[in-house]
N, CA and C atoms as an extended XYZ file, in Angstrom:
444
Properties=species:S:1:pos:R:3:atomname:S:1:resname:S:1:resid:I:1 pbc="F F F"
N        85.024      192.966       88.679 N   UNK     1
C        86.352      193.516       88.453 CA  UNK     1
C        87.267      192.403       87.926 C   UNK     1
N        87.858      192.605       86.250 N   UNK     2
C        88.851      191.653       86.093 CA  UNK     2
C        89.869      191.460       86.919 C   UNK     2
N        91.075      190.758       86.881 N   UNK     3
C        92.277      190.488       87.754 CA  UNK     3
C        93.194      191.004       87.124 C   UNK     3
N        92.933      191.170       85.805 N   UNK     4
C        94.147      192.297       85.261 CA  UNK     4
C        93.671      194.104       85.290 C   UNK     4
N        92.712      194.518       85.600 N   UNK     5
C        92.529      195.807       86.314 CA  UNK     5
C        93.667      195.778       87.333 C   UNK     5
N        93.538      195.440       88.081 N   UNK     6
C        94.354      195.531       89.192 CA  UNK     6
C        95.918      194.831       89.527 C   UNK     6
N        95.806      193.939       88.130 N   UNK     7
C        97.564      192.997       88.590 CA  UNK     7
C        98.230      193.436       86.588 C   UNK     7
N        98.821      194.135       86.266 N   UNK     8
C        99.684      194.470       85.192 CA  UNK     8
C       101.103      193.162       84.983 C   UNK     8
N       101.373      193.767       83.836 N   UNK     9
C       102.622      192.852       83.565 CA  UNK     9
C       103.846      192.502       84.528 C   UNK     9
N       103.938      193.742       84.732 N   UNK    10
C       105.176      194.068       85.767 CA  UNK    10
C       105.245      193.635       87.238 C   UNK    10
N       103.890      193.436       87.654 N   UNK    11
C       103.291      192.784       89.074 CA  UNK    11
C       103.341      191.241       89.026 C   UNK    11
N       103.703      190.700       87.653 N   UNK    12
C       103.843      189.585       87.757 CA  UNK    12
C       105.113      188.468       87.991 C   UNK    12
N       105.538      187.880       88.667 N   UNK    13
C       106.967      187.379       88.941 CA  UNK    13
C       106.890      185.703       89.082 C   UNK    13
N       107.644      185.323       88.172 N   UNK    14
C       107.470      184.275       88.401 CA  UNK    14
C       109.157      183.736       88.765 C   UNK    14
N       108.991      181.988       88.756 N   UNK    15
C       110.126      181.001       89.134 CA  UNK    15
C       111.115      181.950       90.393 C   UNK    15
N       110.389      182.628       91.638 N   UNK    16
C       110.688      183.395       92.481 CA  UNK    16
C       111.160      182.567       93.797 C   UNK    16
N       112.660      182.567       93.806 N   UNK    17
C       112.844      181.669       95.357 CA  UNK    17
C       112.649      182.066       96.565 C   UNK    17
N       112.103      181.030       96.805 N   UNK    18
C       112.101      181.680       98.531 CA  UNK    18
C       111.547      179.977       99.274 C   UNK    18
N       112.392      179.748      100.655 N   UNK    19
C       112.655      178.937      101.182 CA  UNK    19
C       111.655      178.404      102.333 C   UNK    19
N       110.817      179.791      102.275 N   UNK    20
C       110.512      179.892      104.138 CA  UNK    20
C       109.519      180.713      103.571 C   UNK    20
N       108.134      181.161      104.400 N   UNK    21
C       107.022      182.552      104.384 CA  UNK    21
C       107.608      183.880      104.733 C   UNK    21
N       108.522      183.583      105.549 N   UNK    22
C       109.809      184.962      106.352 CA  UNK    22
C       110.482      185.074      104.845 C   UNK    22
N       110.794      184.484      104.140 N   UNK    23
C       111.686      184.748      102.976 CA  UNK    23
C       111.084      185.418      101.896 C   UNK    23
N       110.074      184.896      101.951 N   UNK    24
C       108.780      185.317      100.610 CA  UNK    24
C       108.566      186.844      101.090 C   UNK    24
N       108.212      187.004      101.990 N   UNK    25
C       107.309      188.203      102.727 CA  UNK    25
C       108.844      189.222      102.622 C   UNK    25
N       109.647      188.954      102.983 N   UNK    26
C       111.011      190.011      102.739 CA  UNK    26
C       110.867      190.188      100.993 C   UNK    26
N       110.957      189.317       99.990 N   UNK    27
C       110.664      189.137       98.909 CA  UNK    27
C       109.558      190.209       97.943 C   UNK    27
N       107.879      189.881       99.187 N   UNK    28
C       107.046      190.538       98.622 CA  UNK    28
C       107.641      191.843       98.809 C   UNK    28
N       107.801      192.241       99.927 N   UNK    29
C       108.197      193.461      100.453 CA  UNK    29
C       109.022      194.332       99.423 C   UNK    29
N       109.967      193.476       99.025 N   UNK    30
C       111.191      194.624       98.155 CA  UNK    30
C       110.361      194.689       96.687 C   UNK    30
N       109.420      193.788       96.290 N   UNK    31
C       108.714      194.090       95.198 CA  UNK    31
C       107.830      195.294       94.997 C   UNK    31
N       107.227      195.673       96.682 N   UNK    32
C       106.572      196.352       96.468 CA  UNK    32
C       106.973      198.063       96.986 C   UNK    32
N       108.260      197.747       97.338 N   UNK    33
C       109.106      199.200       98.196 CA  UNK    33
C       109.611      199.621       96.690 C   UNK    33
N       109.775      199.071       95.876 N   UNK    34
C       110.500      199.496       94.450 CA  UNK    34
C       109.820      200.189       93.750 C   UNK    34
N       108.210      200.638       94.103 N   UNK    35
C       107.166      201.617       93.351 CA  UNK    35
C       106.625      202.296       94.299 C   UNK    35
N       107.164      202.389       95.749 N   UNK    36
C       106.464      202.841       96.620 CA  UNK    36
C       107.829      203.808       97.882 C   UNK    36
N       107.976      204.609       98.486 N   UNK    37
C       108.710      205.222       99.352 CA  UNK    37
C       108.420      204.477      100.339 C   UNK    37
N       107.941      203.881      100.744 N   UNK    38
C       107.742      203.031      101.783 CA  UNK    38
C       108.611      202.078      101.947 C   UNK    38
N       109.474      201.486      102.958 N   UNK    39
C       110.348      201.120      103.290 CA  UNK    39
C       110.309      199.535      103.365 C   UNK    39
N       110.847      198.804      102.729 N   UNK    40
C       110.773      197.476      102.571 CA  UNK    40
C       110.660      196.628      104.037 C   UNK    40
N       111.366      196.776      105.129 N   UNK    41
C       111.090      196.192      106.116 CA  UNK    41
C       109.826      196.617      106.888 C   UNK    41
N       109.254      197.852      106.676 N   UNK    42
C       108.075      198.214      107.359 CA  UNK    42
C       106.916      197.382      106.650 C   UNK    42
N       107.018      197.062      105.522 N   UNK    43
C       106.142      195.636      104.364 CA  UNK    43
C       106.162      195.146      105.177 C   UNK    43
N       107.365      194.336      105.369 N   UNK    44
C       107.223      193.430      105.827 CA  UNK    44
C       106.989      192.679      107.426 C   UNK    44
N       106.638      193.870      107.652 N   UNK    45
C       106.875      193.949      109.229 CA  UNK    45
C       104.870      193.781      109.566 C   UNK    45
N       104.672      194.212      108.301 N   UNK    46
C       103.053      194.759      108.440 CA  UNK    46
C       102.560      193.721      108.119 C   UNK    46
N       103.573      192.092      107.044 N   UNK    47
C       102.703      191.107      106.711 CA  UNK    47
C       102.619      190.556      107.509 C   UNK    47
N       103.621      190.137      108.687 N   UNK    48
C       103.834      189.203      109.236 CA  UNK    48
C       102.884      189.326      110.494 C   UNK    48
N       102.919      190.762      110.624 N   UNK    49
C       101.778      191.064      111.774 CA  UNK    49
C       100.455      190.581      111.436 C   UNK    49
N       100.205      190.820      110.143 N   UNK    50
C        98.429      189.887      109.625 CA  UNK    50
C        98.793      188.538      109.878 C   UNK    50
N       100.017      187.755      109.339 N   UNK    51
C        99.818      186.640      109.054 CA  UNK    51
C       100.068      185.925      110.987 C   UNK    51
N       100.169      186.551      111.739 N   UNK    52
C        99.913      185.888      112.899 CA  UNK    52
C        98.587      185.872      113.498 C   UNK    52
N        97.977      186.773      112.838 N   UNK    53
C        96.093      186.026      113.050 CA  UNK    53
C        95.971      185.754      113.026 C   UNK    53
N        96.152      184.927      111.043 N   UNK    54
C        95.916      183.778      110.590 CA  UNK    54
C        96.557      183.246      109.273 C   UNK    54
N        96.722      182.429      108.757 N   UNK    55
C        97.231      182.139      107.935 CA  UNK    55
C        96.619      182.525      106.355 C   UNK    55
N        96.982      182.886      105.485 N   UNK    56
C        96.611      183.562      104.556 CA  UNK    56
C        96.342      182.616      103.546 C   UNK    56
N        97.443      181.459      103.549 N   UNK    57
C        96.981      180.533      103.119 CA  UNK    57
C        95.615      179.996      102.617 C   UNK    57
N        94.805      179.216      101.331 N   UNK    58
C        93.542      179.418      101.468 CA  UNK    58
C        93.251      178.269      100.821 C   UNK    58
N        94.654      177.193      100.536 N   UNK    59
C        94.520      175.879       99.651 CA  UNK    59
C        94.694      175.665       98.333 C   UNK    59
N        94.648      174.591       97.894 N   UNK    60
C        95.053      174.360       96.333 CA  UNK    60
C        96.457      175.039       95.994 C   UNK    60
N        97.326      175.184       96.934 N   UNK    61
C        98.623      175.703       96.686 CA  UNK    61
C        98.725      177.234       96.374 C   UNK    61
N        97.723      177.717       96.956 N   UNK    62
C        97.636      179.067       97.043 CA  UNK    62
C        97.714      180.218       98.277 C   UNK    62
N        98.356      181.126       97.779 N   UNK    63
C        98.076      182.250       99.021 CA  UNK    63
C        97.988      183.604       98.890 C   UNK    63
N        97.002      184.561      100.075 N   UNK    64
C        97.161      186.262       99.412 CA  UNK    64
C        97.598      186.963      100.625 C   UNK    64
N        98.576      186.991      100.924 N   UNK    65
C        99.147      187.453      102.164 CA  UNK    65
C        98.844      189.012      102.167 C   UNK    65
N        98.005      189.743      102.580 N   UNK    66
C        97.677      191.376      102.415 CA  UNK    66
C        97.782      191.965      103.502 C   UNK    66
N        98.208      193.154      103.810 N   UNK    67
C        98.302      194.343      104.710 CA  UNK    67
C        97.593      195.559      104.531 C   UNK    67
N        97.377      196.642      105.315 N   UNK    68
C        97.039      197.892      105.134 CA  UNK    68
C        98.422      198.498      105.587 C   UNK    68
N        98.744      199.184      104.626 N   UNK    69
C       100.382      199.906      105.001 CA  UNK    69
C       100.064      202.035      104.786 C   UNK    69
N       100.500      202.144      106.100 N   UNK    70
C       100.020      203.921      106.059 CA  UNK    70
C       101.151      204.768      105.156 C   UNK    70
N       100.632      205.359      104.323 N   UNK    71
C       101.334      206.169      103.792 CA  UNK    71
C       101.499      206.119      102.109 C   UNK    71
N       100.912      205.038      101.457 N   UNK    72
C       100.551      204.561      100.524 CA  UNK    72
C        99.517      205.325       99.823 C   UNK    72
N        99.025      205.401       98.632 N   UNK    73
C        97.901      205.686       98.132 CA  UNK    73
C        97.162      205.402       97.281 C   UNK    73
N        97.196      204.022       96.449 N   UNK    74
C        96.548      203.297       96.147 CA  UNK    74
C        96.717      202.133       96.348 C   UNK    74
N        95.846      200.852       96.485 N   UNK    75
C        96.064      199.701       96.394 CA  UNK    75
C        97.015      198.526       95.062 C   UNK    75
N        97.702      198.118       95.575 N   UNK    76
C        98.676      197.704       95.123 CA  UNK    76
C        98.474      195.849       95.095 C   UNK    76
N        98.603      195.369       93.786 N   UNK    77
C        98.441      194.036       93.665 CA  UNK    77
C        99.881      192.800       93.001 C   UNK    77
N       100.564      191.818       93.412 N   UNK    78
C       101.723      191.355       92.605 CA  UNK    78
C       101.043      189.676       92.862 C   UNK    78
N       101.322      188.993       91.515 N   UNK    79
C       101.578      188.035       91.667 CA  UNK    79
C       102.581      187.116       91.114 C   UNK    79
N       102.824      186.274       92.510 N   UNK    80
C       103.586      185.294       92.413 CA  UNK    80
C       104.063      184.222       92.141 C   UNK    80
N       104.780      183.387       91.334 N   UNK    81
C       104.596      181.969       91.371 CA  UNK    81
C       106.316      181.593       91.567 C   UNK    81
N       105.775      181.008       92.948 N   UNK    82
C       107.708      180.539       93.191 CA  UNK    82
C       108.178      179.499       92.954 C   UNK    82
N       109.269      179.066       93.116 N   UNK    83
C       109.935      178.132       91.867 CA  UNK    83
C       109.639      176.574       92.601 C   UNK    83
N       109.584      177.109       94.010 N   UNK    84
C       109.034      175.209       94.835 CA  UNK    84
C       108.323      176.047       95.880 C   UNK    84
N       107.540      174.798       96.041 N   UNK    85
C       106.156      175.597       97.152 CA  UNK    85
C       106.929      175.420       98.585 C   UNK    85
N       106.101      176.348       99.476 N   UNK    86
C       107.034      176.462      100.794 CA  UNK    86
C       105.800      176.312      101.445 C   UNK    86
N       105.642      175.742      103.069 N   UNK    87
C       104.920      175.669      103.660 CA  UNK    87
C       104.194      176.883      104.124 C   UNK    87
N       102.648      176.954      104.219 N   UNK    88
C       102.392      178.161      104.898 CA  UNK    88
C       101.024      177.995      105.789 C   UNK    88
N       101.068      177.042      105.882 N   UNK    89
C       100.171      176.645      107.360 CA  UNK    89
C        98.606      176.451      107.122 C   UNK    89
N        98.407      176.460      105.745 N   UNK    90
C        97.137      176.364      104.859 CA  UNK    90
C        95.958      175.423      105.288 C   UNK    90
N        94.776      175.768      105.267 N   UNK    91
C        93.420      174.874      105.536 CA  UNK    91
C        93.424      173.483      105.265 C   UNK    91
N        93.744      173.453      103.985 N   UNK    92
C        94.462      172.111      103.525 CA  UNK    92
C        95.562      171.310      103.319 C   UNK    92
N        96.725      171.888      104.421 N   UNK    93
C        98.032      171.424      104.767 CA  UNK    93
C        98.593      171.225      103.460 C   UNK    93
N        98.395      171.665      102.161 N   UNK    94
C        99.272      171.639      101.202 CA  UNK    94
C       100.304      173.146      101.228 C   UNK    94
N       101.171      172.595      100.476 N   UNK    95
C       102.516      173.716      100.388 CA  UNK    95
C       101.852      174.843       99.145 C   UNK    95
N       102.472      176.329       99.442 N   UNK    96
C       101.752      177.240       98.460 CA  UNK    96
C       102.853      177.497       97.757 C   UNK    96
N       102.671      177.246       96.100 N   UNK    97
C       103.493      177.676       95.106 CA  UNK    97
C       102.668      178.928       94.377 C   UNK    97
N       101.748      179.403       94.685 N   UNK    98
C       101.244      180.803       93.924 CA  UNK    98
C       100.965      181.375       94.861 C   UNK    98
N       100.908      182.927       94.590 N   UNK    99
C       100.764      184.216       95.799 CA  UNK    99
C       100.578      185.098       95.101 C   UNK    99
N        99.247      185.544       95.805 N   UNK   100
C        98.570      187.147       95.159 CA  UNK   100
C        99.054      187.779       96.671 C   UNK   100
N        99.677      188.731       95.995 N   UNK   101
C       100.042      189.631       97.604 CA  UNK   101
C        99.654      191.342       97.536 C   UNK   101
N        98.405      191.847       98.521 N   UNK   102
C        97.957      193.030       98.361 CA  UNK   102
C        98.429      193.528       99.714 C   UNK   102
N        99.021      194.632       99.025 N   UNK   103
C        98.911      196.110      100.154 CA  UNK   103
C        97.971      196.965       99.598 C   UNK   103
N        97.485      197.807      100.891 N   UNK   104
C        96.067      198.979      100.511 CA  UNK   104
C        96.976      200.336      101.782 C   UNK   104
N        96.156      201.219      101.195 N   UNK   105
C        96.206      202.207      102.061 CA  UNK   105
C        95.481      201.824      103.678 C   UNK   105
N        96.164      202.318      104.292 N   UNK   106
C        95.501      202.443      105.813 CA  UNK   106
C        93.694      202.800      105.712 C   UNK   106
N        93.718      203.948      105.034 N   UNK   107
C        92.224      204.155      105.185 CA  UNK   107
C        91.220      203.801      104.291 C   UNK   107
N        91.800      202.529      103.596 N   UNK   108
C        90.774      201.779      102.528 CA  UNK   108
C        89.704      200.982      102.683 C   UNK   108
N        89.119      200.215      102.981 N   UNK   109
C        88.071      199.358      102.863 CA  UNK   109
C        87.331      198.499      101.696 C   UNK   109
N        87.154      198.932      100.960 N   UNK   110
C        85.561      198.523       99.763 CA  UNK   110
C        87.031      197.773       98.789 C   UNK   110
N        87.669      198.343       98.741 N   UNK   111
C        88.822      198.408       97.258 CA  UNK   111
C        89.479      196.499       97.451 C   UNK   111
N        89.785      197.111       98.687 N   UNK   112
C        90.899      196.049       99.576 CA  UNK   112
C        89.732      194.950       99.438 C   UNK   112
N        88.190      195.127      100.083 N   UNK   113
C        87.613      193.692      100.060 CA  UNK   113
C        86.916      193.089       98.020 C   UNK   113
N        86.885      194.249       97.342 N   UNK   114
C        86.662      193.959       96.369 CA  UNK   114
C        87.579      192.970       95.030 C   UNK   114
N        89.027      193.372       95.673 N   UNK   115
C        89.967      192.687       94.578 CA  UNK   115
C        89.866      191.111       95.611 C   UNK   115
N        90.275      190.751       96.737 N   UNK   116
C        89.527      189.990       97.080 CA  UNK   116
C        88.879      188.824       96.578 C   UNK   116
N        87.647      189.163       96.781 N   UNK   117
C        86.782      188.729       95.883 CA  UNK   117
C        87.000      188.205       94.814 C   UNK   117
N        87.693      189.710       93.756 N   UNK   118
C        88.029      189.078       92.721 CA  UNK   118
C        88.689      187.340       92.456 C   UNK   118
N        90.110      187.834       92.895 N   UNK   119
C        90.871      186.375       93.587 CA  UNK   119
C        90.278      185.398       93.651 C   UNK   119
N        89.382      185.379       95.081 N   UNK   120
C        88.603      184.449       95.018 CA  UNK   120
C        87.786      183.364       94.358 C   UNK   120
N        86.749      184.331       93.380 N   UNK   121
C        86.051      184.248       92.702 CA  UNK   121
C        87.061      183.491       91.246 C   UNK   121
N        87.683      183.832       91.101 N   UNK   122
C        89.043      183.128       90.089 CA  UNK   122
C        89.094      181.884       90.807 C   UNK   122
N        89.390      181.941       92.021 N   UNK   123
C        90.169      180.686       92.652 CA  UNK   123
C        89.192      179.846       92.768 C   UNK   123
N        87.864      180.200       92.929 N   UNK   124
C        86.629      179.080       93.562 CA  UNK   124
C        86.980      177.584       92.571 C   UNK   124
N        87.180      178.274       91.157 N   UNK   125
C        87.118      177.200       89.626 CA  UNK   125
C        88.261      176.609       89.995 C   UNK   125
N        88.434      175.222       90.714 N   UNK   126
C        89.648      174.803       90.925 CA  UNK   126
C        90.654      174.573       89.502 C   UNK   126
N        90.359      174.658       88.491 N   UNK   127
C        91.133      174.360       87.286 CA  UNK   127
C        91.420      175.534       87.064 C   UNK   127
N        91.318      176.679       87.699 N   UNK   128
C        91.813      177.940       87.265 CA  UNK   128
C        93.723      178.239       87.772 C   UNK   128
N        93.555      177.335       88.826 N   UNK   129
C        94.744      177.253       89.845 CA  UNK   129
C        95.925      176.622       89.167 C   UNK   129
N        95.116      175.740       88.613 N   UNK   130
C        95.806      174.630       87.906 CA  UNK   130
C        96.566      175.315       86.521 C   UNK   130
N        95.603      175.857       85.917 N   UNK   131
C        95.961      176.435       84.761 CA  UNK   131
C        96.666      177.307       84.563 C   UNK   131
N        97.079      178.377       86.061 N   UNK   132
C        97.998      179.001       86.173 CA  UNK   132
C        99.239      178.699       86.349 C   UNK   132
N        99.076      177.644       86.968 N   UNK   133
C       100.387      176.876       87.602 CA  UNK   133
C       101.010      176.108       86.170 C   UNK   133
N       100.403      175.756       85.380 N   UNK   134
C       100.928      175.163       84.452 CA  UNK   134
C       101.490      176.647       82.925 C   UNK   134
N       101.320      177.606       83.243 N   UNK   135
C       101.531      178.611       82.543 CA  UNK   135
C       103.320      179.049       82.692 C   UNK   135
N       103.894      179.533       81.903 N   UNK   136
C       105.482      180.003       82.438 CA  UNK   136
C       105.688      181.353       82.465 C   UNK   136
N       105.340      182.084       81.726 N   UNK   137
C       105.497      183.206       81.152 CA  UNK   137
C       104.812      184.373       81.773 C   UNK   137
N       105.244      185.619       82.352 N   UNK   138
C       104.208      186.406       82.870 CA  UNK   138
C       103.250      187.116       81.415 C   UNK   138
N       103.104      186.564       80.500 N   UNK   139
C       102.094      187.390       79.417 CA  UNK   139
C       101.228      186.237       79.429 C   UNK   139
N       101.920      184.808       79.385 N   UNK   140
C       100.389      184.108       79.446 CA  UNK   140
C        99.673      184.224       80.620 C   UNK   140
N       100.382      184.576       81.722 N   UNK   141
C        99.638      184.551       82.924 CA  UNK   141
C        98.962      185.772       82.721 C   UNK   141
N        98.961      186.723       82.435 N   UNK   142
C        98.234      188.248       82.417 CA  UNK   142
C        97.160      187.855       81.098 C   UNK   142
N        97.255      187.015       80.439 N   UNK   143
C        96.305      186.349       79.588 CA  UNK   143
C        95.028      185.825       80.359 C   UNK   143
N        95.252      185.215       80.748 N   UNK   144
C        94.191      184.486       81.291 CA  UNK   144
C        93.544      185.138       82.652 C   UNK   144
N        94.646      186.121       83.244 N   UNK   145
C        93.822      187.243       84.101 CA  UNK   145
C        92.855      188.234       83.029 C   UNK   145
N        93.019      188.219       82.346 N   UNK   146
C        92.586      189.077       81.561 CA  UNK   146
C        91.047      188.656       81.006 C   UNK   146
N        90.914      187.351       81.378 N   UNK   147
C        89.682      186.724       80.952 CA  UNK   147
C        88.269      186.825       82.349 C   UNK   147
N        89.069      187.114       83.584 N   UNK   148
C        88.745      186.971       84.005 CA  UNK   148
C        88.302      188.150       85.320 C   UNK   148
């Protein structure tokens, strides 16, 4: 599965402030209540509940903070690149300046672990991280998802 199947132009946001993970996650939230009836604080109420498991964080200045949110009906993908990295408690104690952030339906599974993957599988190529980060524009960034 490419990364632009699932992440479009409009999912993409960049030079995005936010100070704190509480700031971002209010942030993701209103990005994703703006295509969805679902209520921006219930987002965010649902990330913060994952992210006290564990940190979503995953290194190289990256993160995919995801939820299952009820009432939704398809899986939903945005990415981020904020304007200074903020701490987020990461494997490798570096600060995260990029964020893939997924919500899924409550009763999803396969979808939710497949984009995932995808991500992943992008992220393994550490120069892929890099190459995003050095990109400005959300069309070059949907470029190079697009390759991939």
């Amino acid at each position: 599965m490419r990364l632009d199947e699932f992440i479009s132009l409009s999912s993409i946001h960049t030079d995005v402030k936010a100070d704190s993970k509480k700031t971002l996650f209010k942030k993701i939230a209103n990005f994703f209540a703006k295509n969805n009836t679902i209520k921006s604080t219930y987002i965010t109420e649902k990330l913060n509940e994952r992210e006290r498991l564990g940190s979503t964080g995953i290194g190289n200045g990256v993160a995919i903070p995801h939820t299952k949110i009820d009432g939704i009906k398809k899986t939903q993908v945005i990415y981020i690149k904020l304007k200074t990295a903020i701490d987020f408690t990461s494997t490798d104690n570096k600060k995260v300046c990029q964020v893939f952030a997924i919500i899924t339906p409550e009763n999803t599974q396969s979808e939710h672990l497949l984009i995932l993957s995808s991500i992943s599988n992008f992220l393994k190529d550490k120069s892929n991280a890099k190459k995003l980060q050095a990109l400005k524009n959300p069309e070059e960034i949907l470029k190079l998802f697009s390759k991939f």
